[in-house]
C-alpha positions in Angstrom: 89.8 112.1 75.8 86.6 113.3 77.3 83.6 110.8 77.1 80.2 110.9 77.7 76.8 109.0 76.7 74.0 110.1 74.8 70.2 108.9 74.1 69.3 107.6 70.6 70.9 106.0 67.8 73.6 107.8 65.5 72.8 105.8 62.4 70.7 108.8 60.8 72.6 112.0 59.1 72.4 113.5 62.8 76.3 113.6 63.7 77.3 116.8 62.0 81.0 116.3 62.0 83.5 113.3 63.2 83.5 110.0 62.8 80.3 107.2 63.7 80.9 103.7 64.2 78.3 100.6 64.1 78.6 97.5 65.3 77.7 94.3 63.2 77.7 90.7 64.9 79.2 87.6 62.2 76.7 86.8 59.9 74.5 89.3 61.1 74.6 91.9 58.1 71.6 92.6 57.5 71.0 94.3 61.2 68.5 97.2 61.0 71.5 99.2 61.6 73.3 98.3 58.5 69.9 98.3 56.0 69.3 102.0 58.0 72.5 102.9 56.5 72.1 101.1 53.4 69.8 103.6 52.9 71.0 106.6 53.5 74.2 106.1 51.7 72.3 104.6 48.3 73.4 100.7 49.0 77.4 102.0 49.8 77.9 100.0 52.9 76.7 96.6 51.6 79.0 97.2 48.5 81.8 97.9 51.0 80.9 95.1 53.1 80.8 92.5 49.8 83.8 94.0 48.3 85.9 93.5 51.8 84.8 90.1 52.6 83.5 91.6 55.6 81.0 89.4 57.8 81.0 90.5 61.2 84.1 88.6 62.5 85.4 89.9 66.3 88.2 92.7 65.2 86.9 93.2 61.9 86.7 96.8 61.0 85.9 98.8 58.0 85.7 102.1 57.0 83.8 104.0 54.8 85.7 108.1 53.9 82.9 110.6 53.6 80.1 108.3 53.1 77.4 109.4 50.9 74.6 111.1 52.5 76.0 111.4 55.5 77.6 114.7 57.1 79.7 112.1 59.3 83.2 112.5 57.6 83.9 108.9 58.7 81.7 105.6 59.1 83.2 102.6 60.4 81.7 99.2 60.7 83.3 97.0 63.9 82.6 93.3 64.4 81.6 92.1 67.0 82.3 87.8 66.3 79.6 85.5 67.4 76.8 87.4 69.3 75.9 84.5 71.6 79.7 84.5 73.1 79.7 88.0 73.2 80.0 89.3 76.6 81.4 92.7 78.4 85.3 91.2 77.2 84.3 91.3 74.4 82.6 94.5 73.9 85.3 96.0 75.9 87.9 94.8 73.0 85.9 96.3 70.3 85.9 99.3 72.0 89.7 99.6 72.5 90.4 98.6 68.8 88.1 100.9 67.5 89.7 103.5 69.5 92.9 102.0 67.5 92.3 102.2 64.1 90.7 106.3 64.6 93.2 107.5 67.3 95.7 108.9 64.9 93.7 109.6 61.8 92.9 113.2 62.7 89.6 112.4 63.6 89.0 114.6 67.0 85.3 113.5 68.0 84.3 109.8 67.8 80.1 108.8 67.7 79.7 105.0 68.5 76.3 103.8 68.1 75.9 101.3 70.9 71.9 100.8 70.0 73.2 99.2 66.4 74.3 96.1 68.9 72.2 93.1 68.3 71.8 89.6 70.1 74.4 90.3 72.5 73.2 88.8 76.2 74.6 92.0 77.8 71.8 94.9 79.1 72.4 97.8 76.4 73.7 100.4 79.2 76.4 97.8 80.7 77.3 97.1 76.5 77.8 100.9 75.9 79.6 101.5 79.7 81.8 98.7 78.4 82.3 99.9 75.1 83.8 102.9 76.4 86.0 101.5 79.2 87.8 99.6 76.3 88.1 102.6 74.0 89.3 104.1 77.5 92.0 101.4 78.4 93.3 101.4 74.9 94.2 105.3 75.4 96.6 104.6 77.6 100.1 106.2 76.3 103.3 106.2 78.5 105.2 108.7 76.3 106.9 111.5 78.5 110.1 110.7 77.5 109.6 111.1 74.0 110.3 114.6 73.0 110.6 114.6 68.8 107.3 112.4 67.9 106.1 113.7 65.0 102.3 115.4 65.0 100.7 112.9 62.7 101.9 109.9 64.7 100.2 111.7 68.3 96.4 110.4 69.0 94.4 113.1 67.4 90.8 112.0 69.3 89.5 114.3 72.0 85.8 113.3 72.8 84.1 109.7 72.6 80.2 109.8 72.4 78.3 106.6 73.4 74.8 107.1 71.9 72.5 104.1 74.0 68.6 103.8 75.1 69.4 105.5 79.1 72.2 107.4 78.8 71.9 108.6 82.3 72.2 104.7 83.1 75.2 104.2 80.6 77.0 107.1 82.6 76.4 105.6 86.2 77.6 102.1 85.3 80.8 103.7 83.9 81.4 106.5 86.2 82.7 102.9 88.7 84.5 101.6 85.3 86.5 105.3 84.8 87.8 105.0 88.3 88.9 101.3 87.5 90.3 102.7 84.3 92.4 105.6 86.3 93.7 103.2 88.8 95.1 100.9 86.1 96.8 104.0 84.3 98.4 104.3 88.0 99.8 101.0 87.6 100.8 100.8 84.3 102.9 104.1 85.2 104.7 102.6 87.9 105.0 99.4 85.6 106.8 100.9 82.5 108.6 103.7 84.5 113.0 103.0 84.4 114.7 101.6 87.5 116.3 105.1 87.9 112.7 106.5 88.8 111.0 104.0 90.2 113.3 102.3 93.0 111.5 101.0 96.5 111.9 104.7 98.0 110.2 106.3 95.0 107.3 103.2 95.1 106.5 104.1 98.5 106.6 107.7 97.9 104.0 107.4 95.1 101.9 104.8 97.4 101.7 108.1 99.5 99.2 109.7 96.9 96.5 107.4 97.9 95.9 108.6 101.5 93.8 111.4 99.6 91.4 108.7 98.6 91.0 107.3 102.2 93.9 104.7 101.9 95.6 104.6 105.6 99.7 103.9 103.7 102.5 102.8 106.4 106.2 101.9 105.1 108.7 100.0 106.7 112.1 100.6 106.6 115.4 98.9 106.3 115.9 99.2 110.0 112.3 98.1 111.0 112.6 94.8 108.7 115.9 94.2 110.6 114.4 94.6 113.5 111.3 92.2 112.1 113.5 89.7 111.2 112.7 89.8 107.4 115.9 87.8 106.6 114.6 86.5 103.3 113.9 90.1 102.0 116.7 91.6 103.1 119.5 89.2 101.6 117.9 90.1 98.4 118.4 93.6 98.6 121.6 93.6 100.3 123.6 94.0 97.5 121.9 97.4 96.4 122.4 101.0 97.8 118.6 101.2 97.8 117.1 100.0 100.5 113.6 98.2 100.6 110.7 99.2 101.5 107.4 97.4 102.9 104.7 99.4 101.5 101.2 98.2 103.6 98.2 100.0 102.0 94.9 99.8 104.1 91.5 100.5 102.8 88.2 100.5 105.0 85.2 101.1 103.1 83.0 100.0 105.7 83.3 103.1 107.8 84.7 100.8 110.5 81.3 98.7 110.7 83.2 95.6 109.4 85.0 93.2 111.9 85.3 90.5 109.2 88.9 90.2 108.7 90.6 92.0 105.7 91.0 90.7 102.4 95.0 90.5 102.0 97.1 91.4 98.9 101.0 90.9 99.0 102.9 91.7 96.1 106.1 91.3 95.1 107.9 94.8 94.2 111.7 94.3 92.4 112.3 97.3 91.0 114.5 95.9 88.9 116.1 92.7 88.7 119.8 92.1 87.4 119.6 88.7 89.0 122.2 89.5 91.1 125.5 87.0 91.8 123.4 84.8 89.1 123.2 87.3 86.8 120.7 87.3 83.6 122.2 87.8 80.1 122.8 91.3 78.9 120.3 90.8 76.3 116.7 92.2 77.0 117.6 92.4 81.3 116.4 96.5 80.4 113.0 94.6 81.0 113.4 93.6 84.3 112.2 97.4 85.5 108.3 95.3 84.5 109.4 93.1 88.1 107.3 95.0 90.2 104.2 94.1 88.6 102.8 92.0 91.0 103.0 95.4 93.5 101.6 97.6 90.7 99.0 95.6 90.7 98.3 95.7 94.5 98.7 99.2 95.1 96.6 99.8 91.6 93.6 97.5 92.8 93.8 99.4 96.1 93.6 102.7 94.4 90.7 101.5 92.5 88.5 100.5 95.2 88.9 103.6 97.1 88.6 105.3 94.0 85.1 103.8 93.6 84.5 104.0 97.3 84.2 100.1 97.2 82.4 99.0 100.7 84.9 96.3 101.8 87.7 96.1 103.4 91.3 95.6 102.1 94.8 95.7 102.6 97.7 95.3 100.4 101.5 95.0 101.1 103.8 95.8 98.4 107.1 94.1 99.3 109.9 96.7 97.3 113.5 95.6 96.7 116.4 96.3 94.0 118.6 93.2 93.0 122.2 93.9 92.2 125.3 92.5 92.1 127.8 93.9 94.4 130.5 93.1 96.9 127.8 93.0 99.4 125.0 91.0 97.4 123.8 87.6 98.4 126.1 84.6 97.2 124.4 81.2 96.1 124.8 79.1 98.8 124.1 81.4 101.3 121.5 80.6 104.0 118.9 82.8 105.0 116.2 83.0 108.0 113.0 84.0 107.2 110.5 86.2 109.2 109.4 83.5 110.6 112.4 81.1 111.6 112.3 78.9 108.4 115.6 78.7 106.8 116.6 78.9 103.2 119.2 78.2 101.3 119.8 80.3 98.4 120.7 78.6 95.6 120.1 81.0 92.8 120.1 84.7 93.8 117.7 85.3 90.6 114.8 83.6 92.4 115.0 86.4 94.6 110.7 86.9 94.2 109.4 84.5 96.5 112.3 85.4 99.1 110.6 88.8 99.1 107.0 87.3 99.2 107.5 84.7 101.8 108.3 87.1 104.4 105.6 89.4 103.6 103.2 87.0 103.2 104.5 85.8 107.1 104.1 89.2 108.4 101.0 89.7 106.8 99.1 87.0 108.4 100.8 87.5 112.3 99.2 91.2 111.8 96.1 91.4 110.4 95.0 87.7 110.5 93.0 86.8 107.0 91.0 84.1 106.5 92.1 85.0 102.3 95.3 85.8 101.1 96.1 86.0 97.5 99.8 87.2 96.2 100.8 88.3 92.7 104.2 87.9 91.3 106.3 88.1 88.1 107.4 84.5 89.4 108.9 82.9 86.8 110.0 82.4 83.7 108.6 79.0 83.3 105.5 80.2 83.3 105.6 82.0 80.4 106.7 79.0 79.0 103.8 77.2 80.0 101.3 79.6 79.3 102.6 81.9 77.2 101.1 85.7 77.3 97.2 84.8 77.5 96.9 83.7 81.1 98.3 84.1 84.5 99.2 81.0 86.1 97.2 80.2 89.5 97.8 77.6 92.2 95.5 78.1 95.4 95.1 75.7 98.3 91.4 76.8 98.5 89.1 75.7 95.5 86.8 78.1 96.6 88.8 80.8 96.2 90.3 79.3 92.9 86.9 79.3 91.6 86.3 82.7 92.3 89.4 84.6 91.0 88.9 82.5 88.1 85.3 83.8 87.4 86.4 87.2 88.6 89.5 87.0 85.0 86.9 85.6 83.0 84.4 89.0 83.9 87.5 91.5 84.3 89.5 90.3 81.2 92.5 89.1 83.3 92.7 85.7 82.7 93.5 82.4 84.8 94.8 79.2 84.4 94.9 76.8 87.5 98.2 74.8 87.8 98.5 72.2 90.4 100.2 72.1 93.6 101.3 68.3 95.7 103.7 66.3 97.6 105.9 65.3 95.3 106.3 68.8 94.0 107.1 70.0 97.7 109.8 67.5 98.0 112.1 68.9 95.2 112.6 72.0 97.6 114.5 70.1 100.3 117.6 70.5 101.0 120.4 68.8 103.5 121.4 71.9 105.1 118.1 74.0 105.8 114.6 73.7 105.9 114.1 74.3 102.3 116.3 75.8 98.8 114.6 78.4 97.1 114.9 76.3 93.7 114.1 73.1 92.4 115.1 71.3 89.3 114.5 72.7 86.0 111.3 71.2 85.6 107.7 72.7 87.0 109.7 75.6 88.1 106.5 77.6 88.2 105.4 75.1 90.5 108.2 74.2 92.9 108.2 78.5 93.4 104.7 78.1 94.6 105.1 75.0 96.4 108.1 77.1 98.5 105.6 80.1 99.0 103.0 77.4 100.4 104.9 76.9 103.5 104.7 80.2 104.3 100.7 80.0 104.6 99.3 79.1 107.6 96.5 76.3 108.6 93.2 77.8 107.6 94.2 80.3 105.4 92.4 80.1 102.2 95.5 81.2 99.7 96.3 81.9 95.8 99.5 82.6 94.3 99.2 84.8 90.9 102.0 84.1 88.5 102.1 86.8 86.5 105.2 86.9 84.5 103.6 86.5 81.1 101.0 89.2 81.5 102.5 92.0 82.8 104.7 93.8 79.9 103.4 93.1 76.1 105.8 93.3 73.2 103.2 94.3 70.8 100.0 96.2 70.6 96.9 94.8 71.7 93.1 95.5 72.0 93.6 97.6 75.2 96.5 98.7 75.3 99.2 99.6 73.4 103.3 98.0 73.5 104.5 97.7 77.3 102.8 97.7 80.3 99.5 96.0 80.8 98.2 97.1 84.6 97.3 93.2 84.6 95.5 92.4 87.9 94.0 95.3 88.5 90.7 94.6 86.9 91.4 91.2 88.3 91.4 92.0 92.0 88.9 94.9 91.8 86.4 92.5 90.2 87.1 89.3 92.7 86.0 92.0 95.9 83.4 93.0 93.8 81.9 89.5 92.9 82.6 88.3 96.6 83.8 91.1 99.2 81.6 93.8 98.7 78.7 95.0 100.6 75.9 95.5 98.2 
């Protein structure tokens, strides 16, 4: 879909063919958009509007087929919800279900009238850049496996015109949004592609594709972990014919005029996830090819700040593994050494995450020395049982930093829910025979995972853990995106350097 932004409002008979869409904040019907086109359709949109119950409600939409006096062939009315909460989530949303409802109408060109938006605290060129990043998101389509989908179910939309006040402004602000846009597109990929495509060799192969945009990519090997020591990782995938992979992704966009320390991303990469000896049920385990969302995230966050040619500096390592069951996979009750000389004892080979993370997260601080260090991981189920699909749990040793990824969800869209971290938590992970297991008790799962990654962070390092498992994969449509992978995180992580690494 091609978009691009134009100067002036759309409300008039101007658009000669396609659809136009208005935007209408609750209670606010009598905009000087609406009476505009009150107007010129002889009173047909507040008789649609009455006859709908429609009053402005966030995801409202109504349409009005070949509306009188208009050459439009299609007017739709979008709500917008309370105008003083309104902000660039928001807009974004409305965008992506508008996008939605028209994608497979036939429709092929699309005229939103950003200018009809009224008492929304937003400057109108970041509202329209927005409106069109969420029409963009929503797009999204991971369908190349699909070979008999009939015509009329196939997005019919081609081009998306954003009519503002500056146009020329509209386009700069999202020119940095489309590159956002394309780097979570990467991820999603990688997200929803089978464990027969993507596997850690293929992960690192497709890591290789950002080099073109300035990103310096390294990957160790089975035999360079050995050599390493990453014990941890390596039990994990030791029941696999795959080996792993440590993907390290680094991104200068200081031109070398930085000597701040890098930002550090680690995330965890199982390309899929049988559980191993402690196998999942049979029942939905297809899903566990979505275990290498915290990595997609990384390496998609990377991408989009080179894309953008973001002035900070970055790395991100992408730990990659497969977990099988085999005569040569990890047994419960095994006992592991990790990178760097803390032993665990595995006690359930399906909390295989943080074995991966805890010896990149190690490695990643005895090279490159951060002062921040945030991971992301499909952790655990528990916390999708705490928090369902609507946030990603966080627990950070720094409330600085917690502060700031939390502000950088609420701008971005990908949201976060502190979840607390202690003593008494940390003692659940000792065990008689090593230094820690890599399970607690049933209860605060989500916690006692984070509490084992903890000691794996050195004094002074400023640290989050991202649990992601809820927000990676959706079972059902949503505003920006449609059923499966999300590309949570990338928004997340590209708008926390923005907000707090970035030369300005």
């Amino acid at each position: 879909m091609k978009i691009s932004f134009g100067t002036g409002a759309a409300q008039s008979g101007a658009v000669q063919n396609g659809a136009v869409a208005v935007f209408v904040s609750q209670g606010a019907l009598q905009s000087g958009a609406i009476q505009s086109l009150d107007a010129t359709t002889g009173g047909q949109v507040s008789r649609a509007l009455r006859s709908n119950r429609f009053n402005g409600e966030a995801g409202q939409i109504l349409e009005l087929l070949a509306p009188a006096g208009m050459e439009a062939s299609r007017l739709v009315v979008v709500g917008l919800g309370n105008a003083a909460k309104a902000g660039l989530p928001e807009l974004e949303k409305a965008g992506g279900a508008l996008y939605a409802r028209l994608a497979a109408t036939g429709e092929t060109a699309l005229t939103v009238d950003a200018t009809s938006i009224e008492g929304v605290n937003v400057p109108a060129e970041d509202a329209a850049a927005h409106l069109a990043f969420g029409a963009r998101l929503r797009s999204y389509r991971f369908d190349r496996y699909r070979t008999k989908e009939p015509a009329n179910k196939k997005p019919s939309l081609e081009t998306l015109t954003v009519q503002t006040g500056d146009a020329a402004a509209a386009q700069s602000r999202y020119d940095r949004l489309a590159a956002v846009a394309e780097s979570v597109f990467f991820t999603r990929d990688l997200v929803s592609e089978p464990g027969n495509v993507i596997y850690p060799k293929s992960f690192a192969e497709k890591a290789q594709e950002l080099t073109g945009l300035g990103v310096k990519v390294e990957v160790l090997g089975e035999a360079q972990l050995r050599e390493l020591g990453f014990g941890a990782l390596l039990g994990v995938s030791q029941g696999s014919v795959n080996e792993p992979q440590v993907v390290i992704l680094e991104y200068d966009g200081t031109g070398g005029q930085s000597d701040d320390a890098p930002v550090v991303f680690v995330g965890k990469g199982v390309t899929f996830d049988t559980g191993g000896i402690s196998i999942k049920p049979a029942a939905g385990m297809e899903g566990m090819k979505w275990d290498m969302g915290g990595a997609g995230a990384v390496i998609g966050a990377v991408r989009a700040l080179a894309a953008r040619k973001a002035k900070c500096r970055v790395v991100g390592l992408c730990g990659m593994v497969e977990n099988m069951p085999s005569g040569t996979a990890q047994r419960p009750g095994d006992v592991v050494t990790s990178y760097n000389g803390q032993t665990i004892e595995v006690i359930n080979t399906d909390a295989e995450g943080r074995l991966v993370l805890c010896d990149v997260m190690a490695y990643a601080q005895d090279r490159y020395k951060p002062k921040v260090l945030v991971d992301l991981a499909t952790l655990t189920g528990a916390m999708v049982i705490s928090l369902g699909h609507e946030y990603g749990g966080m627990f950070s040793n720094d409330d600085t930093l917690a502060s700031q990824l939390d502000a950088a969800g609420k701008t971005s869209g990908d949201r976060l829910w502190r979840m607390p971290l202690g003593d008494a938590y940390d003692k659940l992970i000792n065990t008689p025979i090593a230094d820690m297991k890599n399970v607690g008790p049933r209860e605060a799962g989500s916690i006692t995972a984070a509490q084992f990654l903890q000691r794996f962070v050195k004094d002074g390092v400023a640290w989050a853990h991202l649990d992601i498992a809820g927000t990676v994969w959706s079972d059902k449509d949503a505003a920006l995106w449609e059923k499966g992978a999300t590309g949570y995180g990338v928004r997340l992580l590209d708008q926390f350097i923005a907000d707090n690494y970035e030369a300005k």
